[in-house]
ZAMARGU-4260 file (C-alpha; in steps of 0.2 Angstrom, whole numbers, plus 5000, padded with zeros to 4 digits):
<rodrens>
0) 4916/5389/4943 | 4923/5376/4954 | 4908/5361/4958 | 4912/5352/4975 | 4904/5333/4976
5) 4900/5323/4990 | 4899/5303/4993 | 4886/5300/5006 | 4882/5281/5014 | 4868/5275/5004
10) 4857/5268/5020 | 4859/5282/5034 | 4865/5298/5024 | 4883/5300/5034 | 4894/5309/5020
15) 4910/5309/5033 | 4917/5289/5031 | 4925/5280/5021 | 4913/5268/5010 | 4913/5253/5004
20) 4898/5244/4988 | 4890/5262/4995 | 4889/5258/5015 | 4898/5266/5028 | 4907/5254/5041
25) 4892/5253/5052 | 4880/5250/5041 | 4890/5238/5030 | 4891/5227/5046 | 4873/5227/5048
30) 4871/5223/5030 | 4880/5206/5031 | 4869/5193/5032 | 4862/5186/5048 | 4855/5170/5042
35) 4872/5161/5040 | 4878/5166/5058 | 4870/5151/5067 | 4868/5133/5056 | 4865/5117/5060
40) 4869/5100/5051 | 4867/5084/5052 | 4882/5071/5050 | 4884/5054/5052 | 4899/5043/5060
45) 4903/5026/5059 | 4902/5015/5076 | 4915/5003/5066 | 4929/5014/5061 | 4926/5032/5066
50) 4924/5038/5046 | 4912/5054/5044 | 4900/5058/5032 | 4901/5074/5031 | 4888/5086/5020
55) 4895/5088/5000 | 4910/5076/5003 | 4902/5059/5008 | 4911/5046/5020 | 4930/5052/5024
60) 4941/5040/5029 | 4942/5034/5048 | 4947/5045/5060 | 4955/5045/5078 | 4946/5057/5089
65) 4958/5072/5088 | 4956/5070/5067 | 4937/5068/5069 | 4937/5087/5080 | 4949/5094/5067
70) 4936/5090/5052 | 4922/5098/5062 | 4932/5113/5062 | 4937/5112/5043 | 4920/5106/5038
75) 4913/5122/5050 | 4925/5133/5041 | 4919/5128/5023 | 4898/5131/5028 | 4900/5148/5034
80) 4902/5161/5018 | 4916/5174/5020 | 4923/5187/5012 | 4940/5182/5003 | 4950/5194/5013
85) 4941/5189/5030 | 4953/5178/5043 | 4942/5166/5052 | 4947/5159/5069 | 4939/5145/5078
90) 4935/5141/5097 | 4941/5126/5103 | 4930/5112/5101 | 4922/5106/5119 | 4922/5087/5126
95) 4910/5078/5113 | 4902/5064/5123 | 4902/5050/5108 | 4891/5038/5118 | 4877/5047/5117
100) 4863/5044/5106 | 4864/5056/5094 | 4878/5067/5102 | 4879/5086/5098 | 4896/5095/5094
105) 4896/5116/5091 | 4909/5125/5082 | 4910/5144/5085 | 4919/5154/5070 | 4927/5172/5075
110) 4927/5181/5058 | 4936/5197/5056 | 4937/5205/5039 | 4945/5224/5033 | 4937/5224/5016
115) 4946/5241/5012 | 4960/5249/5022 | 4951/5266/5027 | 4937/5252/5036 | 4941/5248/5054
120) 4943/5229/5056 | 4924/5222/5055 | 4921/5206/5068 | 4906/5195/5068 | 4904/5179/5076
125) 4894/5163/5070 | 4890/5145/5075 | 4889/5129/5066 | 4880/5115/5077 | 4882/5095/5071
130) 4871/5083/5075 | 4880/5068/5076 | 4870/5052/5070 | 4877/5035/5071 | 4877/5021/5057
135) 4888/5010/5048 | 4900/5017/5034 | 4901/5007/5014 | 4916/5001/5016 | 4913/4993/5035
140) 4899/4986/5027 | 4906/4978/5013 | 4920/4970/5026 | 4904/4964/5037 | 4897/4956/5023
145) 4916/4949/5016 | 4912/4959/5000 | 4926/4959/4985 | 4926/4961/4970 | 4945/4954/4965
150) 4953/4938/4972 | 4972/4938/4968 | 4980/4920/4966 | 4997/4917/4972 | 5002/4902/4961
155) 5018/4892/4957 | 5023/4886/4940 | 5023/4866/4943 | 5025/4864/4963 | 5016/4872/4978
160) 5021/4891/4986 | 5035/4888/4998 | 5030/4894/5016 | 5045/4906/5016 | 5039/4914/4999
165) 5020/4917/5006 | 5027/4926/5020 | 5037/4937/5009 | 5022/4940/4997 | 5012/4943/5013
170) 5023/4956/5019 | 5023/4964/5001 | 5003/4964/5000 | 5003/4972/5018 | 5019/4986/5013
175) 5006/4991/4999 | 4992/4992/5010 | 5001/5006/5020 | 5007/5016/5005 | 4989/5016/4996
180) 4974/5014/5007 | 4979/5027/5021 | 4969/5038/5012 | 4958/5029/5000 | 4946/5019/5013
185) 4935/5009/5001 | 4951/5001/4997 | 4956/4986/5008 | 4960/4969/5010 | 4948/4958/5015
190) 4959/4942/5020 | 4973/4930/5015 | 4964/4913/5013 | 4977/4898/5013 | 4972/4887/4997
195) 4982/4870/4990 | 4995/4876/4982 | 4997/4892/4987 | 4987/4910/4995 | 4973/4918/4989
200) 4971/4938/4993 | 4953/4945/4993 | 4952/4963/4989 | 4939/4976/4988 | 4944/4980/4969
205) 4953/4976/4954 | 4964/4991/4955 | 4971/4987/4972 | 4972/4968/4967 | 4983/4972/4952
210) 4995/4984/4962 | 4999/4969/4974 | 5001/4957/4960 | 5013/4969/4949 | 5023/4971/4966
215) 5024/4952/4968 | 5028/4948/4950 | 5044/4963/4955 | 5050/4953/4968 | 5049/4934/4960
220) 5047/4937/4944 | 5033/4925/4935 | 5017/4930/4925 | 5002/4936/4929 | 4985/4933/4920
225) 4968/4943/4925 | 4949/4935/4920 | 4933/4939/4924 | 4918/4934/4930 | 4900/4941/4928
230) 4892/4941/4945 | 4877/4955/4943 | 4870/4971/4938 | 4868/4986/4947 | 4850/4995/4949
235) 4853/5006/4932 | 4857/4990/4924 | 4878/4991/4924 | 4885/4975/4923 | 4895/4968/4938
240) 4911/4959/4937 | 4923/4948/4948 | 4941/4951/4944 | 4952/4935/4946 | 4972/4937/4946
245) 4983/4924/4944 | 5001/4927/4948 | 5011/4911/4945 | 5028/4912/4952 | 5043/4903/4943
250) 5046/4886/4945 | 5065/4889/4950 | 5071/4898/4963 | 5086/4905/4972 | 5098/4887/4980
255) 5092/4875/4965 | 5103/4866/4952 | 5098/4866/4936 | 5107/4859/4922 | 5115/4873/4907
260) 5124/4868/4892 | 5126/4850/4899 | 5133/4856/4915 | 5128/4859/4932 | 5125/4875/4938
265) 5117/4882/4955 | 5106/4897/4958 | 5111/4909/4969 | 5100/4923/4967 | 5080/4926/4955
270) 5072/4942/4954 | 5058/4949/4941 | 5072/4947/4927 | 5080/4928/4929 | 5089/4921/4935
275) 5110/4920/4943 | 5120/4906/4943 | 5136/4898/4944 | 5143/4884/4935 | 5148/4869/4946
280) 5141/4883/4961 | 5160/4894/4960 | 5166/4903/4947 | 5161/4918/4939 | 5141/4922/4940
285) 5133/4923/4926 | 5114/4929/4925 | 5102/4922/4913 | 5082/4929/4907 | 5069/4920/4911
290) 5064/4916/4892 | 5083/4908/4892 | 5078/4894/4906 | 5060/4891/4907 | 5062/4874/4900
295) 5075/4870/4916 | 5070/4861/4929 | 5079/4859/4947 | 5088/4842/4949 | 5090/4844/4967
300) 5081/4827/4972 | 5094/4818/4957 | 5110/4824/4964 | 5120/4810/4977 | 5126/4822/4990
305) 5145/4815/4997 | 5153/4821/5011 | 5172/4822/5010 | 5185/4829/5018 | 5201/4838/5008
310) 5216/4829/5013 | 5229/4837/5003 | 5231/4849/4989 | 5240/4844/4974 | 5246/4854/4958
315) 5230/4857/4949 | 5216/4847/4961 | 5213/4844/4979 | 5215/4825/4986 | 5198/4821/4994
320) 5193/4806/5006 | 5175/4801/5005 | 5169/4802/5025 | 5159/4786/5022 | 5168/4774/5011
325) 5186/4781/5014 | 5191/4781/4995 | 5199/4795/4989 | 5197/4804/4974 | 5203/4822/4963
330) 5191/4836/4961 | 5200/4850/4950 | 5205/4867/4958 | 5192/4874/4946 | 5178/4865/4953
335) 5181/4871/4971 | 5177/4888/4981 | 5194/4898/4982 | 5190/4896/5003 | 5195/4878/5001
340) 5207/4872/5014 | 5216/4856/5018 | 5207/4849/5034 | 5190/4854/5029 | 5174/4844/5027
345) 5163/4849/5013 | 5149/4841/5004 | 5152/4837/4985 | 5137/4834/4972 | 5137/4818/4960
350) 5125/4820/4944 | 5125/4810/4928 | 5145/4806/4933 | 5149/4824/4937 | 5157/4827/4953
355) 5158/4845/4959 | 5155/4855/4974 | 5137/4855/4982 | 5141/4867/5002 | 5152/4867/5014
360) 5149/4857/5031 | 5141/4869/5044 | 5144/4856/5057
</rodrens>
């Protein structure tokens, strides 16, 4: 004997449609709750920078208006539960009249959803409604009140931070800023204060601090040293600090004359790993670490600069006429750039009774 069986909707009896959790496709609609179709929340925006604080997530970062609308519409989207196999489309959002008071923004979410495939598509609508209150975020704050907790020292080993090298470590502090704060907006810089002897860069934070002095000490090479001062406690009685980084750039640099195995030699180019240089400045380069000169110092200021003109090339020297006292002297073939020319005027260096070639004449 055969035994037939039927499946009937659980709430109205209706034994001839497709079910689904025991509910037919009207009765599963009325079954979803009503309670999350209309929600209201409060959030906050910052007068200074346009950042949101938004509910579970805290402040976001700042915002230009067409940002600010799409996070309504992504922070709608999160409020409202769905169904994992729902597709939820928002209205657009209307005018938001900001200079109000407390101004007021809805977002109205169509949700459609086909939990299995004998259902017709189910569509509900709901609303989320922001009340927008207006305040002043942490980190504009903090900038109001000059608040850092990291000062980074741009420093150079025995003489004072050329203007030229400011400006490049300027333009690598600002080149960071726009690959790591675009996002992280508690992070910032808080200004560039011109000390004697060199810059000073106040930042929110250590970490942000010790990215721009790693990328400075990249660039010139130098050290850096990082101390700390205790400044406070927090409420639940953490101890606060003030980070202070020293970055002291080398004491040579590219265009000084230094003396190497008794001889001069000129600097042509210093990075992070030494420095270049050429003997007599021709030749062959040649680069030497750090570690290998820091007991060099530049003899620029001892060198008697003597302009000269080349009057006449011989076997193994030029014949050169000193433009001031007429005498004329040899300078080996060796000692001069390979561009030398007869006619020219150049500028030969004199140190210690070593003649040898210091730059051509622009003039």
């Amino acid at each position: 004997m055969s035994e037939e069986t039927f499946a009937f909707c659980l709430n109205c009896g209706t034994y001839d449609a497709p079910l689904f959790h025991g509910l037919c496709p009207a009765c599963y609609q009325k079954s979803l709750p009503e309670n999350k179709l209309t929600i209201n929340k409060k959030i906050m925006i910052c007068t200074t920078c346009g950042a949101l604080h938004l509910p579970g997530m805290g402040w976001t970062r700042p915002l230009d208006y067409s940002e600010f609308l799409l996070e309504l519409d992504t922070t709608a989207r999160a409020l409202i539960p769905t169904p994992p196999t729902a597709i939820v489309e928002t209205e657009p959002i209307g005018e938001i009249d900001l200079s109000q008071s407390r101004p007021e923004a809805t977002v109205r979410l169509i949700i459609k959803d086909q939990p299995i495939p004998e259902f017709p598509v189910l569509e509900e609508s709901a609303s989320v409604t922001f009340v927008i209150e207006k305040g002043i975020c942490e980190t504009c704050s903090n900038i109001k009140n000059r608040v850092h907790n990291a000062v980074l020292q741009l420093r150079a080993d025995r003489r004072k931070v050329l203007e030229t090298e400011e400006d490049l470590a300027v333009d690598i502090v600002k080149a960071l800023l726009r690959q790591t704060i675009s996002e992280a907006h508690s992070s910032y810089l808080l200004d560039i204060v011109e000390v004697r002897g060199g810059l000073d860069f106040l930042f929110s934070d250590r970490y942000l601090a010790n990215l721009a002095a790693q990328a400075i000490v990249h660039k010139f090479g130098g050290s850096k040293k990082e101390t700390f001062k205790l400044v406070g406690e927090d409420k639940d009685g953490t101890k606060k600090y003030k980070s202070t980084i020293v970055v002291r750039i080398p004491l040579l640099r590219t265009g000084d004359w230094i003396i190497l195995d008794n001889e001069p030699f000129l600097i042509i180019k210093h990075d992070r790993l030494g420095v270049i240089v050429r003997k007599k400045g021709v030749g062959k380069a040649k680069r030497y670490e750090w570690n290998m000169v820091k007991e060099s110092v530049p003899i620029n200021s001892q060198i008697l600069q003597i302009p000269v003109q080349i009057i006449a090339k011989l076997d193994d020297s030029f014949l050169v006429m000193d433009s001031r006292s007429y005498e004329t002297f040899e300078i080996s073939l060796q000692d001069m750039p390979f561009e030398t020319e007869i006619g020219m005027n150049i500028t030969l260096g004199e140190y210690e009774g070593k003649r040898f070639f210091y730059s051509f004449d622009l003039k």
